[in-house]
PATIRO-608641 format. One record per residue (C-alpha): x, y, z; residue number from 0. Coordinates in nm, 3 decimals, padded with zeros to 5 digits, always signed. Each point is the difference from the previous one (the first is absolute). Layout:
PATIRO-608641
+---------+---------+---------+------+
|      c1 |      c2 |      c3 | resi |
+---------+---------+---------+------+
|       X |       Y |       Z |  NUM |
...
+---------+---------+---------+------+
//
This chain:
PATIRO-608641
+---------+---------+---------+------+
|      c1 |      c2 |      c3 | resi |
+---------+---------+---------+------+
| -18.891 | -16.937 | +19.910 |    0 |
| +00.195 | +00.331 | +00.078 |    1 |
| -00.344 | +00.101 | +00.151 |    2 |
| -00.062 | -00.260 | +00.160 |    3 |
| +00.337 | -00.007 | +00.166 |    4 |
| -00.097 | +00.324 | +00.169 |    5 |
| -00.362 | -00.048 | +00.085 |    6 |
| +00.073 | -00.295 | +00.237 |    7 |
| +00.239 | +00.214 | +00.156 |    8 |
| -00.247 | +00.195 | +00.094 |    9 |
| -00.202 | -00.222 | +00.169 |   10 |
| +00.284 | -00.075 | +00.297 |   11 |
| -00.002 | +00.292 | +00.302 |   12 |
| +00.168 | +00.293 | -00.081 |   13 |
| +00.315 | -00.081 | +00.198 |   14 |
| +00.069 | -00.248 | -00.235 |   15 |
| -00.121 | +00.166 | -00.266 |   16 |
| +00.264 | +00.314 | +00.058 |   17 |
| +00.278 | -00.254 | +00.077 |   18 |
| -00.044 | -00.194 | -00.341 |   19 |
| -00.017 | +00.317 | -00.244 |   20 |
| +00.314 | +00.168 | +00.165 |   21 |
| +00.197 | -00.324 | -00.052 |   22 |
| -00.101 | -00.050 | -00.285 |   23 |
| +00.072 | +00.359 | -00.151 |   24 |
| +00.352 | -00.072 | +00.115 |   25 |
| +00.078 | -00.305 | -00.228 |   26 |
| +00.071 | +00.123 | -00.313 |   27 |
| +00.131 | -00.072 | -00.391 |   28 |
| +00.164 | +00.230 | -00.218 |   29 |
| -00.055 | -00.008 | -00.367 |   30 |
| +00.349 | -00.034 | -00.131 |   31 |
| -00.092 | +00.239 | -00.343 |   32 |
| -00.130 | +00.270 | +00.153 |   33 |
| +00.077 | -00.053 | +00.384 |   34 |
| -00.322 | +00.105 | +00.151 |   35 |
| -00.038 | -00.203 | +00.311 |   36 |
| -00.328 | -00.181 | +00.077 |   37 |
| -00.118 | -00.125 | +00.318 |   38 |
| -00.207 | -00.352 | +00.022 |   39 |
| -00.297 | +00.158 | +00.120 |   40 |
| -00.014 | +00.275 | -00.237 |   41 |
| +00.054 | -00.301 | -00.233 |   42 |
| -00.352 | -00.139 | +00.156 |   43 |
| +00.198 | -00.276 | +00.210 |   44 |
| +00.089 | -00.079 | +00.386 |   45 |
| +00.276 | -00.062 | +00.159 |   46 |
| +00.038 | -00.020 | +00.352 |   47 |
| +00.247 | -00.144 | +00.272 |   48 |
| +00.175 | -00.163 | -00.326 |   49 |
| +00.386 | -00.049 | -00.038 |   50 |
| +00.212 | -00.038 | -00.297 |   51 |
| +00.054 | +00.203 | -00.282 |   52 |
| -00.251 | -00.214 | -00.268 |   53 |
| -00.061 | +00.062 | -00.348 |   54 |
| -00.340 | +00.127 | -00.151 |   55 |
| -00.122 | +00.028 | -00.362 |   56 |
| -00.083 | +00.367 | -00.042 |   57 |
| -00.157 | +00.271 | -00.224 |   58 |
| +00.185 | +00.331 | +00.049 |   59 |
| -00.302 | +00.244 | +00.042 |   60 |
| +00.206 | +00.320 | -00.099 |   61 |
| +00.121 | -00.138 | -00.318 |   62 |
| -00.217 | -00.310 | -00.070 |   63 |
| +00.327 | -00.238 | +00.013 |   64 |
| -00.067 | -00.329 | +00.064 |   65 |
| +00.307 | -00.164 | +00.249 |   66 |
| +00.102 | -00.252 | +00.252 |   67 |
| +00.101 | +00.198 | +00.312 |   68 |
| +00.173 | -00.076 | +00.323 |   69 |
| -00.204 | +00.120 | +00.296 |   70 |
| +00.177 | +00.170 | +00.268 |   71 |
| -00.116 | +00.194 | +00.288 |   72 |
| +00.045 | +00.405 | +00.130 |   73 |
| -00.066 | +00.010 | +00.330 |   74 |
| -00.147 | +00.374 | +00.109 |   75 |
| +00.225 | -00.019 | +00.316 |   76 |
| +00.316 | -00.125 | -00.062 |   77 |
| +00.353 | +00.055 | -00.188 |   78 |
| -00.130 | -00.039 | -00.368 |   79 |
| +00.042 | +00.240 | -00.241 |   80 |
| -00.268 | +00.239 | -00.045 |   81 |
| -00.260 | -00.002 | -00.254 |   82 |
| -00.130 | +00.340 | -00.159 |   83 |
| -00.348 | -00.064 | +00.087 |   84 |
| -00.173 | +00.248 | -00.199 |   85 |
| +00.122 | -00.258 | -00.312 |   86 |
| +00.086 | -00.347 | +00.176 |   87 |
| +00.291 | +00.040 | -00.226 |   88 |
| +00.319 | -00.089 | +00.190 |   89 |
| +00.253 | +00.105 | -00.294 |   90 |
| -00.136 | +00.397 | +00.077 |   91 |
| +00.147 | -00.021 | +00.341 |   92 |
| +00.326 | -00.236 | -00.082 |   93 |
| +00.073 | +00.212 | -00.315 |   94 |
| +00.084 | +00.310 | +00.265 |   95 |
| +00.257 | -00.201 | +00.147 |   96 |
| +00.259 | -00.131 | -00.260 |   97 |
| +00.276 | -00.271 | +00.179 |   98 |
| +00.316 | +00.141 | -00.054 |   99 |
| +00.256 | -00.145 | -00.228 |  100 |
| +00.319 | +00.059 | +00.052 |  101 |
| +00.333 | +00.051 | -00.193 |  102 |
| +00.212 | -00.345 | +00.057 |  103 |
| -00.351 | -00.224 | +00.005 |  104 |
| -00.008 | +00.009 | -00.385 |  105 |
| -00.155 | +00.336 | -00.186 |  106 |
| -00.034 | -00.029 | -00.387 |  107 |
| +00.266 | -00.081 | -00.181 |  108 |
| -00.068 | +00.219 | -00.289 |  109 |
| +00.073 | -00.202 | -00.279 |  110 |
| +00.006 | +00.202 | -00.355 |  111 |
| -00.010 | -00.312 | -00.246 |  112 |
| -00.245 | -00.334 | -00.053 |  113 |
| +00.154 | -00.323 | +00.115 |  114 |
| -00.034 | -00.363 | -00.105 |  115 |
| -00.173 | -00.257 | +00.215 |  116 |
| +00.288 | -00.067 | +00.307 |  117 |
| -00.166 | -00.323 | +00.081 |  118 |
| -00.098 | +00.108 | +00.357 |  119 |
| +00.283 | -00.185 | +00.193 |  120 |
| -00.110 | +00.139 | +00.324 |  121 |
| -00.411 | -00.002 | -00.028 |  122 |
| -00.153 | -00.144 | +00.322 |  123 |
| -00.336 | -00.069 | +00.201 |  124 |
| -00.126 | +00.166 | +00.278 |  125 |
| -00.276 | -00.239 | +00.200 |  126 |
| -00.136 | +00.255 | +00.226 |  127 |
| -00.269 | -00.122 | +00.246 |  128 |
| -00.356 | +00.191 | -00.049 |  129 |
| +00.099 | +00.124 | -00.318 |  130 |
| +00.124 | -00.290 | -00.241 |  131 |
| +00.274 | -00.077 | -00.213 |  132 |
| +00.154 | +00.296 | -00.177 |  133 |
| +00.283 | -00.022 | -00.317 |  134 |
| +00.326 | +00.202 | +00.003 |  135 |
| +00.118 | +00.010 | -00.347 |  136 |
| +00.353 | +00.204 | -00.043 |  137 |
| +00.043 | -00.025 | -00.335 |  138 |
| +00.019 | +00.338 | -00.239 |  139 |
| -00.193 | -00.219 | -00.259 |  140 |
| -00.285 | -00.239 | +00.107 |  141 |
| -00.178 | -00.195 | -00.206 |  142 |
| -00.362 | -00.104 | +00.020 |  143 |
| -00.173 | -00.317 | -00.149 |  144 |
| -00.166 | -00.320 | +00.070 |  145 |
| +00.157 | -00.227 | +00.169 |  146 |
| +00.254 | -00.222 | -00.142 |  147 |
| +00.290 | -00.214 | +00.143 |  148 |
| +00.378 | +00.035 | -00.098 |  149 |
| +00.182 | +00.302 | -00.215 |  150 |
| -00.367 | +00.080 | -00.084 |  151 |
| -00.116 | +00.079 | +00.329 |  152 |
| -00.121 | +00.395 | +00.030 |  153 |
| +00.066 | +00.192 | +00.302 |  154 |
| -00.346 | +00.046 | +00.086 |  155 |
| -00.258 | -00.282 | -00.122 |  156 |
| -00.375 | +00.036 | -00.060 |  157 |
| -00.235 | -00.249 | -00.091 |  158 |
| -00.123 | +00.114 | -00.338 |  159 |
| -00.006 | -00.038 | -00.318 |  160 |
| +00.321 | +00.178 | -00.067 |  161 |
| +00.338 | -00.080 | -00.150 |  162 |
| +00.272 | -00.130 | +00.252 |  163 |
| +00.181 | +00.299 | -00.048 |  164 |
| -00.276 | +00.268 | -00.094 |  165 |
| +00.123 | +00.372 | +00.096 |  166 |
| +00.332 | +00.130 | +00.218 |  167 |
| -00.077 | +00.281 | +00.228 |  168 |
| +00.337 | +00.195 | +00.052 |  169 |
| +00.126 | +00.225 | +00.167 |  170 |
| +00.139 | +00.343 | -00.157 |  171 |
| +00.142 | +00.278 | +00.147 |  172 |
| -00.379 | +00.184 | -00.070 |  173 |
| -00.161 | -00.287 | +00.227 |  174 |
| -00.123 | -00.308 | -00.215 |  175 |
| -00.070 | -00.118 | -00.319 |  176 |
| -00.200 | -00.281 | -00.144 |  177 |
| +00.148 | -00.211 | -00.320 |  178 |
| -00.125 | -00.308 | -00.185 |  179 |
| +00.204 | -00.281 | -00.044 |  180 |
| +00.109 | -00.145 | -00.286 |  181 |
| -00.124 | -00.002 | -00.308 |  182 |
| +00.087 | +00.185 | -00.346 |  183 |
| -00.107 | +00.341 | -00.004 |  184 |
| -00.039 | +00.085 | +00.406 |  185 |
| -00.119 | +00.313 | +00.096 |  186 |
| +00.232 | +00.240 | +00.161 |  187 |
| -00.079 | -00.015 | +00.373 |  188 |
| -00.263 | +00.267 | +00.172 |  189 |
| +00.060 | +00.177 | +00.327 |  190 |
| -00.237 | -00.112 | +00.277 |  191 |
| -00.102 | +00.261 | +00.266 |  192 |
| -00.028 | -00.068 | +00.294 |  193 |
| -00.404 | -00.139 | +00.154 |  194 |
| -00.072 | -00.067 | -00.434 |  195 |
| -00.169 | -00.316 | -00.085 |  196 |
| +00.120 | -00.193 | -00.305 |  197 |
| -00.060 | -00.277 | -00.197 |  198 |
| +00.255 | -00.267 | -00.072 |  199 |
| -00.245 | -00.262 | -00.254 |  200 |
| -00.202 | -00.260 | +00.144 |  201 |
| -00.241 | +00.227 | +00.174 |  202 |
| +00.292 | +00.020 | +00.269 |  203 |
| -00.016 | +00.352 | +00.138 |  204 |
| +00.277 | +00.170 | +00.220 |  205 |
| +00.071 | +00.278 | +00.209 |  206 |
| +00.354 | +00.139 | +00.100 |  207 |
| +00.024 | +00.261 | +00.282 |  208 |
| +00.299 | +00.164 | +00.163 |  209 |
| -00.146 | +00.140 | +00.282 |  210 |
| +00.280 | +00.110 | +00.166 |  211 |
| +00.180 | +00.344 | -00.158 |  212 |
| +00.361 | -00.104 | +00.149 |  213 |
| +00.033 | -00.329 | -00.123 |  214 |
| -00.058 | -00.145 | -00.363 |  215 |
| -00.100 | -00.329 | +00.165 |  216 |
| -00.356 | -00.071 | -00.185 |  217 |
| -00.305 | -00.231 | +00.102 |  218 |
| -00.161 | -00.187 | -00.284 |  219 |
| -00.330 | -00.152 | +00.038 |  220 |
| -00.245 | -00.216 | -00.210 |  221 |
| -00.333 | +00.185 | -00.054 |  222 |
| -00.177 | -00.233 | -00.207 |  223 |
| -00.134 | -00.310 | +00.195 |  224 |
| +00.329 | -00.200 | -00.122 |  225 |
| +00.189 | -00.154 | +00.290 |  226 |
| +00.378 | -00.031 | -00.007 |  227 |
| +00.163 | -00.356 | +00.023 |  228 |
| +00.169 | -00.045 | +00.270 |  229 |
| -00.308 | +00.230 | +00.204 |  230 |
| +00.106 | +00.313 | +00.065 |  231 |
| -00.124 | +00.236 | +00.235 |  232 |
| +00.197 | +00.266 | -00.160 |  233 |
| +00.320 | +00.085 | -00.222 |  234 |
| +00.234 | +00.287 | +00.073 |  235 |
| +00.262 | +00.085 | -00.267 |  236 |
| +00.238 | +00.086 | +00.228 |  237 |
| +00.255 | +00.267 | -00.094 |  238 |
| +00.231 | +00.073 | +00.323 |  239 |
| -00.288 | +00.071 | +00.264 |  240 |
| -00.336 | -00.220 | +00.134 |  241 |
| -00.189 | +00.176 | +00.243 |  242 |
| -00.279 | -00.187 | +00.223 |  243 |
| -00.213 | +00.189 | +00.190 |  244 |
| -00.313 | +00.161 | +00.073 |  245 |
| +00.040 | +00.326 | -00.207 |  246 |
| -00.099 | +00.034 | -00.382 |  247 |
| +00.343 | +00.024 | -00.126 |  248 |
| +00.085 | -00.369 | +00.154 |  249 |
| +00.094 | -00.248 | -00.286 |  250 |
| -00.216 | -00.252 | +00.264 |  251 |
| -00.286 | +00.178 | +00.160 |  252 |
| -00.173 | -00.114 | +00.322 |  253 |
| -00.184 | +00.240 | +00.249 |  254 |
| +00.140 | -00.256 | +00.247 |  255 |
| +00.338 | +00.025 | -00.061 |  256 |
| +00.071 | +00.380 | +00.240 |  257 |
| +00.381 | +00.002 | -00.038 |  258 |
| +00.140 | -00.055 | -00.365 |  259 |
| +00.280 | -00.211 | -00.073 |  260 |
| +00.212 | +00.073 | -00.291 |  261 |
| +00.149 | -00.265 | -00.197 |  262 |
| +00.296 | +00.094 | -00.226 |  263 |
| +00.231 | -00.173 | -00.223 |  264 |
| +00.384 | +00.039 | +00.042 |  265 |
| +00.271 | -00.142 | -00.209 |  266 |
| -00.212 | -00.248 | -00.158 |  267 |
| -00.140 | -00.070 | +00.341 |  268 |
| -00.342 | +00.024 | +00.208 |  269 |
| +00.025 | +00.239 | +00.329 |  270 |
| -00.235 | +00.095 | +00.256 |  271 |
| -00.003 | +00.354 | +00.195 |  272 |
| -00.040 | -00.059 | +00.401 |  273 |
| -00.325 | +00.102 | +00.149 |  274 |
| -00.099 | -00.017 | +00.374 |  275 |
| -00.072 | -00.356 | +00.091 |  276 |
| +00.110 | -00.102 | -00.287 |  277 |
| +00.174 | -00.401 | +00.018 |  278 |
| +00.145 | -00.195 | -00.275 |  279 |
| -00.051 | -00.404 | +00.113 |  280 |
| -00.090 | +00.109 | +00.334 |  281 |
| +00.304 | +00.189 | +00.107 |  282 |
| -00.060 | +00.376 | +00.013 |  283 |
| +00.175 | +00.263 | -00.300 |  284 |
| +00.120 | +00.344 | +00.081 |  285 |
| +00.141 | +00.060 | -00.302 |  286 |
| +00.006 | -00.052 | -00.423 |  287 |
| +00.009 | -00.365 | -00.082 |  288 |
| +00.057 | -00.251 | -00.294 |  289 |
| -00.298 | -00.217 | -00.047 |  290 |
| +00.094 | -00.377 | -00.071 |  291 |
| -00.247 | -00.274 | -00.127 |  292 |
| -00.255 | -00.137 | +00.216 |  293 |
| +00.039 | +00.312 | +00.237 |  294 |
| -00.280 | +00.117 | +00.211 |  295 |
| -00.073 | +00.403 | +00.100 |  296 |
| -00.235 | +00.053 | +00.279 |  297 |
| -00.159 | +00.285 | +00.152 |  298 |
| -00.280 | +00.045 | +00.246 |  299 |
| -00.248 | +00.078 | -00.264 |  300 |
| +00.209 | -00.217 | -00.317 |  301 |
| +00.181 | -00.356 | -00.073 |  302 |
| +00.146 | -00.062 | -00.329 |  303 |
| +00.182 | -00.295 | -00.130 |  304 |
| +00.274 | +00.087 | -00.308 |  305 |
| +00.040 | -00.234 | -00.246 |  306 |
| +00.315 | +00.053 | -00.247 |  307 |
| -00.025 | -00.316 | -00.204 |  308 |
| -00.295 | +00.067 | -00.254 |  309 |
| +00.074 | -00.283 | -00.208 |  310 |
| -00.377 | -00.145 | +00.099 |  311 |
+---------+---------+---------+------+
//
C-alpha cells in the first residue's frame, strides 16, 4: 500500500506531483520516546490541502516504536520553528534554546527529606485544543493503581491488573523514588532517573522525565499499551513550574506552540506568566495571573481550558 500510495502519484503532471510531496513532507508526527519527527510522506502517505491536526497509528522508523501521533504541519515559509534538517529531529534545534525560568515563577524547592502522600488538594486538568487532556498532580507523594472509587482511589489509575494502590512515586530531595504499597515486608524505595523505564506489576510500564534542569516538575508517561482511566494525554508531576512550549525542556511539547507559557503554582494556587497576546476569557493579560476553574488561556497559536475540580 505505501507503494502504491506513491506510484499513483506519479501518474498526475508534475505540477501536481511537486505540490503534493512538499505538503506532504510538511505534516509531520513525532515519536514521543525518542522524538524523531516523521513526515506523512516519508511515512508512505499523502496529505494535501487537509486541515486539522488528526491522529495516525504509527511505527517510529528510528526506534521501531509503535504510537498514535497527532499530525501537525511545518510550513517551509512561515513562523514555525525550525527543524534541523540534516536529522528531521526538532528537539536538536529546540534543545539550543532553553525558555527561561525565572526566580519568583517557582524554581525547585529543594526538599532534603521523603514526604507522605499530601492528597493533592490542588491537582487540576488542562484541556488544551490540538493536544488533549493533560493531568497536574501537586502532590509530593502520588500514588498509582487501578482505578477504584472512594478512600481507595489512586492518584493516577491504569487499567490493569494491578492492586488499587500498587506503588507511590515520591518525590525526594535527589528527584524521585518509587515504593510499593502495603504489604509486610516492602522494599525500601529505589531512586528513578530521570527518561528510565520501570515496571510497576501487571505488565504496566512507566517512564518519568524531568526535562527541565530548573524545575523538579516531572512528566510521567505510560509506555506499555495500558491506557489511563480517565484518558490521559499526559501527566505532569508538577513541582512549582509547568512549561508548554515548543522546546525540549517543555513539560508539554508542541512544535506549534512558538512562545512558551509558564504555569506556576503559588501559595497553594495555579498562576500563569503573561505572554504577548495572551487573554484569559477573552480579555487580554499583561501581567502574572491566578488561574480559577473553568478558565480559558488563548494565544494565536494555543487555547487551553483549566479544570481545578478533578474529582471525575
Amino acid at each position: 500500500m505505501t507503494g502504491l500510495v506513491h506510484r499513483v502519484v506519479r501518474m498526475l503532471p508534475q505540477g501536481w506531483q511537486s505540490a503534493i510531496e512538499r505538503e506532504s513532507r510538511e505534516w509531520r508526527a513525532r515519536c514521543p520516546k525518542c522524538l524523531h519527527e516523521t513526515s506523512v510522506w516519508d511515512l508512505g502517505g499523502v496529505r494535501y490541502k487537509a486541515a486539522g491536526n488528526c491522529f495516525r497509528s504509527i511505527t517510529c522508523s528510528h526506534c521501531g516504536t509503535s504510537f498514535t501521533g497527532q499530525l501537525y504541519r511545518v510550513r517551509s515559509n512561515d513562523d514555525a520553528p525550525p527543524i534541523n534538517a540534516a536529522t528531521e529531529n526538532y528537539a536538536a534545534v529546540a534543545a539550543s534554546r532553553p525558555t527561561p525560568i525565572k526566580p519568583g515563577w517557582g524554581i525547585a524547592a529543594g526538599r532534603t527529606e521523603p514526604v507522605a502522600a499530601s492528597g493533592g488538594t490542588n491537582d487540576c486538568k488542562l484541556w488544551i485544543d490540538g493536544a488533549g487532556c493533560y493531568l497536574l498532580l501537586t502532590s509530593d507523594a502520588v500514588t498509582v493503581g487501578s482505578p477504584a472509587s472512594g478512600s481507595d482511589r489512586p492518584d493516577l489509575a491504569i487499567m490493569a491488573a494491578i492492586s488499587r494502590r500498587q506503588v507511590q512515586v515520591i518525590r525526594v530531595a535527589e528527584g524521585f523514588t518509587l515504593v510499593p504499597v502495603g504489604g509486610e515486608g516492602t522494599p525500601a524505595g529505589r531512586l528513578l532517573r530521570s527518561g528510565e523505564t520501570f515496571d510497576i506489576g501487571g505488565g504496566v510500564q512507566l517512564r518519568l522525565r524531568v526535562p527541565n534542569p530548573l524545575s523538579q516538575t516531572a512528566v510521567m508517561e505510560v509506555v506499555s499499551p495500558h491506557r489511563t482511566e480517565p484518558r490521559l494525554n499526559g501527566v505532569i508531576l508538577l513541582d512549582q513550574v509547568c512549561v508548554l512550549g515548543p522546546g525540549a525542556d517543555a513539560h508539554i511539547r508542541s512544535p506549534l506552540w512558538p512562545t512558551p507559557l509558564i504555569l506556576f503554582r503559588r501559595d497553594e494556587a495555579l498562576w500563569c506568566k503573561a505572554v504577548p497576546a495572551l487573554q484569559r476569557n477573552g480579555e487580554s493579560i499583561s501581567s502574572e495571573v491566578k488561574l480559577e476553574n473553568g478558565d480559558v488561556l488563548t494565544t494565536e497559536d494555543l487555547r487551553l481550558r483549566v479544570e481545578l475540580s478533578c474529582d471525575s
